[in-house]
Every structure is written in C-alpha cells, then in structure tokens.
C-alpha positions as CSV (number, residue, x, y, z in Angstrom):
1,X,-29.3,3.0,2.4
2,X,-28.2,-0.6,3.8
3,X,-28.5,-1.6,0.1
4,X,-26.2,0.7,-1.2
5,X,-23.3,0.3,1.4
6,X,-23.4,-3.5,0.6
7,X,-22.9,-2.9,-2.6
8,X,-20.1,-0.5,-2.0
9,X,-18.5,-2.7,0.5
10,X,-18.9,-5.5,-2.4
11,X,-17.3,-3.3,-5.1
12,X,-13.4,-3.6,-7.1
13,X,-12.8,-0.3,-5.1
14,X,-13.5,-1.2,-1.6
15,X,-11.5,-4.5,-1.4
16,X,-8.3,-2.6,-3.4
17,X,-9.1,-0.4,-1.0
18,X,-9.2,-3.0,1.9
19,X,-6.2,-4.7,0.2
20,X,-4.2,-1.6,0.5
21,X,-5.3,-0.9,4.4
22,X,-4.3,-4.7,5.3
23,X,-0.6,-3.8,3.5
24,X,-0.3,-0.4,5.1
25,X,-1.0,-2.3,8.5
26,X,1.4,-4.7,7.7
27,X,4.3,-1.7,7.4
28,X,2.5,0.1,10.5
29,X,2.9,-3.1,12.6
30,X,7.0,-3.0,11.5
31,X,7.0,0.7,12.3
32,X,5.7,0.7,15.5
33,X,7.5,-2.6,17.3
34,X,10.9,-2.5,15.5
35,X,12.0,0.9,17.5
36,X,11.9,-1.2,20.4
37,X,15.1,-3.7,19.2
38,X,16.7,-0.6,18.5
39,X,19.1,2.2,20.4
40,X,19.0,5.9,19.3
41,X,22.2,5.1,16.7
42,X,20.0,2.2,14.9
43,X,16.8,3.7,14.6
44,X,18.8,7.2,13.2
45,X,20.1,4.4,10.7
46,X,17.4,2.6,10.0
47,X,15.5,5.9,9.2
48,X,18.1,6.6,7.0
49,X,18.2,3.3,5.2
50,X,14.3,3.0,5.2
51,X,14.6,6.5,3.2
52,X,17.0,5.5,0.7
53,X,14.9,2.5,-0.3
54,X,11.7,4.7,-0.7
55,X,13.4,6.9,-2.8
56,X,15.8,4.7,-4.8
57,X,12.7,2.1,-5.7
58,X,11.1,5.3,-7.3
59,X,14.1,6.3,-9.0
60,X,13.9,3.0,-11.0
61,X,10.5,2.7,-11.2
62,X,10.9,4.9,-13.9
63,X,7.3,6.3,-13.9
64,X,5.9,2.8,-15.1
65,X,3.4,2.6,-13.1
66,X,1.5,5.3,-14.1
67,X,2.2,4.6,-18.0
68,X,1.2,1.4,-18.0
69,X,-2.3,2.2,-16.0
70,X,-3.2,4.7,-18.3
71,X,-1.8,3.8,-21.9
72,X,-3.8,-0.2,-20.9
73,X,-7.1,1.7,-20.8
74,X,-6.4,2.6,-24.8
75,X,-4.2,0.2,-26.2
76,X,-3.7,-3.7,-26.3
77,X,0.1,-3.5,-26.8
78,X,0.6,-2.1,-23.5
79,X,1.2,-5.2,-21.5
80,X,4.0,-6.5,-24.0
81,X,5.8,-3.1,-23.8
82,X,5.3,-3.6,-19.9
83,X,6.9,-6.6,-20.3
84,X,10.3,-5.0,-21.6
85,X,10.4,-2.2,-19.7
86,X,10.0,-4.1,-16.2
87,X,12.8,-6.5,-17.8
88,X,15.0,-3.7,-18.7
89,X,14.2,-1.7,-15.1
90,X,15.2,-5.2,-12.9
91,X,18.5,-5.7,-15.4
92,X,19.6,-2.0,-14.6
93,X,19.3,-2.6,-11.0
94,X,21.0,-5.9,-11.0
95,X,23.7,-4.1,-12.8
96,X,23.9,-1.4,-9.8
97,X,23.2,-4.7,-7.2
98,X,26.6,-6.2,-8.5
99,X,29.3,-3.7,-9.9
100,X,30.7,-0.2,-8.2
101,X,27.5,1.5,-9.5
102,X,25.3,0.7,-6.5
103,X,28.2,1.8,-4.0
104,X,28.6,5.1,-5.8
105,X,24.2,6.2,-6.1
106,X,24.0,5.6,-2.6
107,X,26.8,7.3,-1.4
108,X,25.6,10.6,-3.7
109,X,22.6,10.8,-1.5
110,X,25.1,11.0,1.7
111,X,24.5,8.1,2.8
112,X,27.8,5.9,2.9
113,X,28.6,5.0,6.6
114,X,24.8,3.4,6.9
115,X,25.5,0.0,8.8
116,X,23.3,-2.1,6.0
117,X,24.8,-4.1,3.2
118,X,24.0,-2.2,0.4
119,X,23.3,-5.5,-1.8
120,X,20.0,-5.6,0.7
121,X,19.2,-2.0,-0.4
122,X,19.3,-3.4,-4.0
123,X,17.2,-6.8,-2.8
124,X,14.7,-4.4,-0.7
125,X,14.1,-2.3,-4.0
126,X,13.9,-5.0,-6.0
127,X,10.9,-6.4,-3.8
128,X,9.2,-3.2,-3.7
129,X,9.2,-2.8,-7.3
130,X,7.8,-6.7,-8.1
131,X,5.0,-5.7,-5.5
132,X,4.2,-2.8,-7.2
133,X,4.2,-3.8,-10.9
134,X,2.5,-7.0,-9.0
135,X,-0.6,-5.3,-8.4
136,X,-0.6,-3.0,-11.2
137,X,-0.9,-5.6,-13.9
138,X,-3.9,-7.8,-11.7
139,X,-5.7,-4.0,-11.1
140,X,-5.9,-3.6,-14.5
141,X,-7.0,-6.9,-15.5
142,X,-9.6,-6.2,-12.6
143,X,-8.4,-9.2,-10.4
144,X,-8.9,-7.9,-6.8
145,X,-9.1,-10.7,-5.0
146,X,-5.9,-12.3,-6.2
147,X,-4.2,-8.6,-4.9
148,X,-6.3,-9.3,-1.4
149,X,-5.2,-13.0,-1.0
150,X,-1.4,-11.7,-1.4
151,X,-1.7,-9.0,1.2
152,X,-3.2,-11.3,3.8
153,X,-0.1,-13.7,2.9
154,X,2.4,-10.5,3.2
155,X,0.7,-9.5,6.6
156,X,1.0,-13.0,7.8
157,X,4.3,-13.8,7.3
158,X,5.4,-9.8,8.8
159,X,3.8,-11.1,11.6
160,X,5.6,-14.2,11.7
161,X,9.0,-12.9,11.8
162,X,7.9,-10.2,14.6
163,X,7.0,-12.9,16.5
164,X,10.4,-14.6,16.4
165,X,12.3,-11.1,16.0
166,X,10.8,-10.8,19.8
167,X,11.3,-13.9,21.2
168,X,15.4,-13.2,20.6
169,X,16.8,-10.9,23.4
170,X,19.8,-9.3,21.4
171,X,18.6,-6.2,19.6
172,X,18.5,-6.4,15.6
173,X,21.1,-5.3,12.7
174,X,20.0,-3.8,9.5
175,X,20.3,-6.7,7.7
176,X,17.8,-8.3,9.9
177,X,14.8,-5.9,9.5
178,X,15.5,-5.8,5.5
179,X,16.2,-9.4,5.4
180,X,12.6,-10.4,7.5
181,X,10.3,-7.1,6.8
182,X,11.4,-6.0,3.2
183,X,12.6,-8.9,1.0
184,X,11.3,-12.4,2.4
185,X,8.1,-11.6,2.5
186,X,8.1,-10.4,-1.2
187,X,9.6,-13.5,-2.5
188,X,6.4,-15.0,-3.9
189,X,5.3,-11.8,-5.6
190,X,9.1,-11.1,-7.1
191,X,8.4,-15.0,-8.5
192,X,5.0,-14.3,-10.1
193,X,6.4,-11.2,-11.7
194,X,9.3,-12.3,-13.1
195,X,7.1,-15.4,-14.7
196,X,4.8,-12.3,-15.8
197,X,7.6,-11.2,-17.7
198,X,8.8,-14.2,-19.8
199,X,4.8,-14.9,-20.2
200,X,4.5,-11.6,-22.5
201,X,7.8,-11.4,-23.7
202,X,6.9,-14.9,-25.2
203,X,3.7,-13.3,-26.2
204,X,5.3,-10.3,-27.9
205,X,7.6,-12.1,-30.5
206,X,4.3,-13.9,-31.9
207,X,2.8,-10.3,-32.3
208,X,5.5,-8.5,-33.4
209,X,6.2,-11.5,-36.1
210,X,3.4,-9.8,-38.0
211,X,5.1,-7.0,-40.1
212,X,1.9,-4.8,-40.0
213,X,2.1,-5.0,-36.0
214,X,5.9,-3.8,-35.8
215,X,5.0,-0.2,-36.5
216,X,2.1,-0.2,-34.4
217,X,4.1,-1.6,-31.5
218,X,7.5,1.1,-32.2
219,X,4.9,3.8,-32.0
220,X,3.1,2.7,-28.9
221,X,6.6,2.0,-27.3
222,X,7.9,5.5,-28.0
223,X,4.6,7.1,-26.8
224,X,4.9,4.7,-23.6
225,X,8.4,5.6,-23.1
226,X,8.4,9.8,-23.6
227,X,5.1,9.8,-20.6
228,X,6.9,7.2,-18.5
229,X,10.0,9.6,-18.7
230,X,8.4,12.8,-17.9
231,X,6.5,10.8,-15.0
232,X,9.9,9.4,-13.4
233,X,11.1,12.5,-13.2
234,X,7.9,14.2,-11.6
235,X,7.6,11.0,-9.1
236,X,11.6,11.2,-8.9
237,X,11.3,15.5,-7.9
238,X,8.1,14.8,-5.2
239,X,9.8,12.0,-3.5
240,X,13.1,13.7,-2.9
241,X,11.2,17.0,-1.7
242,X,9.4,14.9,0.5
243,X,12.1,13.2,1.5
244,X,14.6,15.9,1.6
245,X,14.4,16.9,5.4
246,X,15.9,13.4,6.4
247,X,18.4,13.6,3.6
248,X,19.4,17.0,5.3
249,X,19.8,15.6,8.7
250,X,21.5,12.7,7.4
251,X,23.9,15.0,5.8
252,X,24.2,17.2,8.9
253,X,25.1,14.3,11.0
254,X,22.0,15.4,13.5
255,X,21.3,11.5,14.7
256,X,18.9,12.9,17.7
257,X,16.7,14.7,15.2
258,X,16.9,12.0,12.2
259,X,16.1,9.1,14.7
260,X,13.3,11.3,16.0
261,X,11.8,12.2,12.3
262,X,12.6,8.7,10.7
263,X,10.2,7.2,13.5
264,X,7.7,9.8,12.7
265,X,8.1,9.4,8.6
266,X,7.8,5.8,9.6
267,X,4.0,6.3,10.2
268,X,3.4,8.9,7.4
269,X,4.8,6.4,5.2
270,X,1.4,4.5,5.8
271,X,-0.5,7.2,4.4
272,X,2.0,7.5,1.1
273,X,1.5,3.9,0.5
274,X,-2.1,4.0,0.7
275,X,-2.3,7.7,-1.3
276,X,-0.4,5.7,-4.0
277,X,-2.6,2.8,-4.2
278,X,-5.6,4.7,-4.7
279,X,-4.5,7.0,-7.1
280,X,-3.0,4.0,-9.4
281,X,-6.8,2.5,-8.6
282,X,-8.2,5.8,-10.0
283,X,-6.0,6.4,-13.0
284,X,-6.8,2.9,-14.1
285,X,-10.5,3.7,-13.9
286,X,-10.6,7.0,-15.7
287,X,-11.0,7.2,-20.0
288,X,-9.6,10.4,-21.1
289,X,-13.4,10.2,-23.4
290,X,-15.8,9.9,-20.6
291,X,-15.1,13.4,-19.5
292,X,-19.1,12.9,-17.2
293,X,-17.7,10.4,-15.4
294,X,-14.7,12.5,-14.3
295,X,-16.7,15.6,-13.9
296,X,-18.9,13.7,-11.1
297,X,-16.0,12.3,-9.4
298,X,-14.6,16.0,-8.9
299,X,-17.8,16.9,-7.9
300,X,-18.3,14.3,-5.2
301,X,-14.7,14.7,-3.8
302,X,-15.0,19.0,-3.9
303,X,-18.5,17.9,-1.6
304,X,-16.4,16.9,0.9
305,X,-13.6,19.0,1.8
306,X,-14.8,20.2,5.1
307,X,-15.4,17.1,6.6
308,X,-12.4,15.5,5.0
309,X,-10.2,18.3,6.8
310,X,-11.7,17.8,10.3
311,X,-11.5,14.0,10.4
312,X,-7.8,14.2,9.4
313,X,-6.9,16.9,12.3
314,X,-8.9,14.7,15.1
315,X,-7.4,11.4,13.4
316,X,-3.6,13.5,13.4
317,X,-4.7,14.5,17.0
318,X,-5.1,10.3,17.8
319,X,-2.6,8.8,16.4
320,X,0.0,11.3,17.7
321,X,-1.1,11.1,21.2
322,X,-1.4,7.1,21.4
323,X,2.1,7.6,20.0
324,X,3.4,9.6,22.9
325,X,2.5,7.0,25.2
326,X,3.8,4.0,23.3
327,X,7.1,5.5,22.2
328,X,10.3,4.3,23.1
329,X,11.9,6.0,25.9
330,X,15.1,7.0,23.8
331,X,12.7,10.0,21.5
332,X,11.6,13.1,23.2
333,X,8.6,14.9,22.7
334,X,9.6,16.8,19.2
335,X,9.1,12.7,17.6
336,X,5.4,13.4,18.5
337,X,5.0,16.8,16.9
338,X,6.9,15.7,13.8
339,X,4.3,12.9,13.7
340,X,1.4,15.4,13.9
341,X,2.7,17.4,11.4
342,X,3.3,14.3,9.2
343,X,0.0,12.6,9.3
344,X,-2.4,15.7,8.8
345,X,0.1,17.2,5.9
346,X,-0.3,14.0,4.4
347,X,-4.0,13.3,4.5
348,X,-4.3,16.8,3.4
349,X,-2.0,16.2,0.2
350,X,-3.8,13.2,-0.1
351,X,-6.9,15.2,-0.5
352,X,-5.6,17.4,-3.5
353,X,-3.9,14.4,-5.3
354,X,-7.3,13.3,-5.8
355,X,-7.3,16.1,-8.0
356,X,-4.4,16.2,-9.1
357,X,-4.5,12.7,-10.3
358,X,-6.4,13.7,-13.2
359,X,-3.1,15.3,-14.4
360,X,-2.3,11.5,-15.7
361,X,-5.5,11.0,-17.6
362,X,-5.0,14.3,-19.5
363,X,-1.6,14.9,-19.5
364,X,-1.1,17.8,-18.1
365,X,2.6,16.3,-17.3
366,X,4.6,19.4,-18.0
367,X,2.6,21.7,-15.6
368,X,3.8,18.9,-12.8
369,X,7.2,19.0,-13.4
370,X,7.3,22.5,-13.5
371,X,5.5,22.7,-10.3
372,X,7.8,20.3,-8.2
373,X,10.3,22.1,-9.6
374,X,9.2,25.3,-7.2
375,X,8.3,23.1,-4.9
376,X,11.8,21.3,-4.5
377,X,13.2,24.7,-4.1
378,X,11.6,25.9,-1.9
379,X,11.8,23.1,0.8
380,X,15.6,23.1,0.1
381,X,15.2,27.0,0.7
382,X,13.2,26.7,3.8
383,X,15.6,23.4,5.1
384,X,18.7,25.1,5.1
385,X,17.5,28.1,6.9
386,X,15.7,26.4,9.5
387,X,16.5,22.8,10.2
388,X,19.6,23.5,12.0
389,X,18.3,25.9,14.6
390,X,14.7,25.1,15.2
391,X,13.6,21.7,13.7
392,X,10.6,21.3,14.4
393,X,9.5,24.7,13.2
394,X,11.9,24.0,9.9
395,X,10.1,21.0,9.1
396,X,6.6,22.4,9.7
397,X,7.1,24.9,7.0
398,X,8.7,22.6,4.5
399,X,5.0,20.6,4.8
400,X,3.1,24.1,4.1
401,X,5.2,24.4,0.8
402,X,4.7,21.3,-0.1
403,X,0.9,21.2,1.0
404,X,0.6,24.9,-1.1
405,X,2.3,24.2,-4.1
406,X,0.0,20.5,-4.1
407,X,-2.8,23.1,-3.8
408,X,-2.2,25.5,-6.6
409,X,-1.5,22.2,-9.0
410,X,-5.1,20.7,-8.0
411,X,-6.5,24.3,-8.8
412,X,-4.6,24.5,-11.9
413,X,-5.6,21.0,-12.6
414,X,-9.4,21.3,-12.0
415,X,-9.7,25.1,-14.2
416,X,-8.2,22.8,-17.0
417,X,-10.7,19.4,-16.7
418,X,-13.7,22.1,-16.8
419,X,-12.4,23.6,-19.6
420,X,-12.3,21.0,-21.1
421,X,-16.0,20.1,-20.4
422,X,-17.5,23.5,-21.6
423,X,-15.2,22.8,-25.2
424,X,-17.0,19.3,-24.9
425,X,-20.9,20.6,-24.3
426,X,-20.2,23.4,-27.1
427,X,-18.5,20.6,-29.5
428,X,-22.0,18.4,-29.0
C-alpha cells in the first residue's frame, strides 16, 4: 500500500496536480485578503471586472487549448499550427487592446462605467492566455516540473505584492489589484511564450519548404481550425451561462447582491481553475485507440460517486462557514449561502466533467453545443424570473440547471464511449 502511494505521489499526474493546487492557492490567497482594501462599491466592481476577464480570456482563447491537447497526441504538425494560431489569437487582442474595438466588446457585456482601465482588461487577458498556452505546450511535452517551478515563482511573487499591498493604509484602485495580482506576476511566462512562438514559427518555414509537407500541414490546419471553432464556441456558451448571474446583476445595477456573489464566485473560481487543469491533464493523456484505457478510467471514477458527493457537501459545509467568520463586515449573510451553493455545484460539475471530458477525445462536439445551448436558456429563463426578487433562491436554481444539463451530457457521453467498446470487442 505505502508502495503504491509513493509511486502516485511521484507520478506526471500528482505534481500537475500539485502544480495546479499551488496556483489555485495563489488566486484563493488574492480572493480572500483583497475584500479587505475594498468598500462595498469596489468589491461590486472588482467582481465585475474579475468576470469580464474570465470570460473575455475564453472568448479569445478560441478553443485552442483543447485542440492542441488532443490533435498533439496524433499528429507532429500540431505544435507549428499552435504556433500560428497563438500568434494570430495575441495580434487580434492587441488590435482590440489599442483601437475602439476593445471599448465597444466590453461595453456589450454591460460593463462600461467599471472604474478599471480597460487597456489592463486587455493586459490581464493577455497574461491569462500565455499562462495557459504556457502549460499546455510543457504538459504535452510531459515537462512537469518546469510547470511546478513556475507556479511556486507565481505564488511567490502574489505573496509579495500582498505583503506591500498591506503595509499601505489607503485602500486599492482597480488598476492596482490587475496591475500586482493579474499581469506582473505573468510577465515571465507571457516572455517564454512569446519566444515559444517565433521558436516554431522559425521551425515551420523549414517544414513547410518541403512541397510534399504543404498539403499535409493545410489539411492538419483546417482539421485543427473546424474543432478549435466548435470548442470556442462550447467553452464561449458554458462560461457565459456560468457567468451569467453576475452579468445580470451587473446589468440590473444590484451592487449589494453583485458585491455579495462576486466575493463568493471569487472562491468557486478556485475550483474552475483546478476543474480546467485536470481535464486539459486528462485529454492530453487519452488516445482516441486505446479505448481499455478509457473504459477503466470511467470505471474507477463511476466507483466513487458516493464518496465524491459527501466529501464535497462537508468540504462546501467548511469552507462556507470559515468564510462567515472571516468575511468582511460590509457582506451579509446571503455572501455565505451563495458560497455554499458555489463550491458544492462546482465540485459536483467537476465530477461529471470527468465524464464529459471524454467528449474531446471522441468528438462528440456537436452534442455539447447543443446541450449548452438548453442550458444557456434556461439559466437566462430562470435569472430573469428570480434574481430580482429572491436572489439567493434565483441563483440556487440556475446551479441545478446547470448541474442537470452537465448530468444528462456525462450520461449521453458515457452510453456513447460503451458503445463504442461493444463495436470494438465484436470488430476483434
């Protein structure tokens, strides 16, 4: 028994793991002190603005991620296409950073009278996405440790500017938090990156000087491009629905009840992260060919259902009540039941997605969309009916649509995969 959980702790997937607790502590740290250099009109803005990044860095993400994670697995060409689509993704938002164009897709989500430059929204996005194509491109090339060693260095310096952000007595602007928390700390990463890119951009003119190789590559591109689109828009649709509830208040002009959520969503946004992460970890492990190796990770996930739901109600139960003594004075009690509902709906979605993940390795894109389609509707359905008058109770059934329809997809999901193992046994 020791044996085997030294080798576990030892493993690829344990210190991703690890690497991905250490950044999601990180972002917990900033969650919970910041509130307390901030009145009830700053935090309502900074939950806004905190929203708007999360959203807008997975708008131009463009599902690229995902792509790149599972088309690396079957074809070499994949980290030169990479290469051209993170360059054209960064000039598109340095195009919105510096003309009228940034202004105007902010202000369509309702959110023009935020006090934050908006050429920090663009900077905080921008750091976001480096960190995230970052660790894509060392997961897949199965460098761990160099992923661990730059989340201890992002954890450090968050910690460092907490430290001075409380030894100063005035209480913080926007432009602080973003400036220290979101885009200093990334400035290493965004310069590995960005010499990433010009590395297999060089790379790629040698291989496409070949004439045999340009066909290959055009193909490759094309099939890159049509599953990155279909998973931007899928990613693009969940995040909003998700989201959608502070986008609503925001809109509504309820700055009580967004300040009160935003803190909440500040904490659940630890959960996303991490969620994230390991599905990335996952897709990048999983062959569409080795259909036994997927069919005993189902297995072993399905084994634990029961004990994965009562951990994550007492963990809920934990976190929300060290919360309500902590808090700052300005949230009532409601921030604490948001933050209930937000953690366990989360870990609970978390659960299915590791299902649902498998949607990636087999395609099943079409059936997503499809899916957060309803689901989008419903939340906006449920938000306009009940926000308003009873928020706590609104939000509370917008996380049960979400939660069912993220159900009905991993049921869908797991039907197909064993279908697809009985066509396998009869085929051999």
């Amino acid at each position: 028994m020791l044996s085997k959980l030294k080798k576990l702790a030892s493993s690829d997937g344990a210190l991703f793991t690890l690497s991905n607790l250490i950044f999601s502590f990180s972002t917990y740290l900033i969650a919970l002190a910041i509130p307390y250099k901030l009145d009830l009109k700053m935090m309502a803005d900074f939950s806004a603005t905190l929203n708007i990044v999360m959203i807008l860095a997975f708008i131009f993400e463009f599902g690229l991620a995902t792509s790149y994670l599972r088309f690396n697995q079957l074809y070499s060409t994949t980290r030169y296409i990479n290469a051209y689509f993170q360059l054209f993704i960064f000039s598109i938002l340095i195009l919105f950073y510096s003309t009228f164009l940034g202004d105007y897709l902010i202000g369509s989500f309702g959110f023009e009278n935020i006090s934050l430059s908006h050429e920090y929204i663009y900077l905080s996005i921008f750091a976001l996405l480096s960190w995230m194509f970052f660790k894509n491109v060392y997961l897949s090339n199965k460098n761990i440790k160099f992923i661990f060693v730059n989340a201890i260095i992002l954890l450090l310096i968050r910690v460092g500017f907490l430290v001075y952000v409380f030894t100063q007595e005035q209480l913080l602007s926007l432009d602080e938090i973003f400036l220290y928390f979101f885009i200093l700390p990334f400035s290493l990463i965004s310069i590995l990156n960005i010499k990433y890119i010009f590395l297999y951009l060089k790379k790629s003119f040698q291989m496409i000087g070949e004439k045999r190789n340009i066909k290959i590559f055009t193909k490759r591109f094309k099939q890159l491009l049509i599953f990155s689109a279909l998973s931007y828009i899928i990613n693009s649709l969940y995040i909003y629905t998700s989201r959608y509830a502070i986008v609503y208040l925001t809109e509504h002009n309820m700055t009580e009840t967004l300040a009160e959520l935003g803190y909440a969503f500040s904490f659940g946004g630890l959960i996303m992260v991490f969620m994230v992460s390991m599905r990335l970890y996952f897709i990048s492990k999983f062959n569409i060919s080795d259909i036994d190796a997927i069919i005993e990770y189902v297995k072993k996930i399905g084994h634990y259902k029961f004990h994965f739901i009562v951990v994550a109600f007492l963990f809920s139960l934990l976190i929300s009540y060290i919360v309500s003594i902590i808090k700052p004075d300005y949230l009532t009690i409601r921030s604490i039941y948001f933050l209930f509902i937000i953690i366990f709906s989360y870990a609970i979605i978390a659960y299915y997605s590791m299902f649902t993940l498998l949607s990636k390795t087999f395609d099943f894109n079409k059936l997503e969309l499809a899916l957060n389609i309803v689901r989008l509707i419903l939340v906006v359905v449920v938000a306009h009916f009940f926000m308003q008058s009873s928020p706590v109770l609104g939000f509370g059934l917008i996380s049960i649509a979400i939660i069912l329809i993220e159900y009905i997809f991993a049921k869908i999901v797991l039907r197909k995969v064993l279908r697809k193992e009985i066509n396998n046994a009869k085929t051999d």
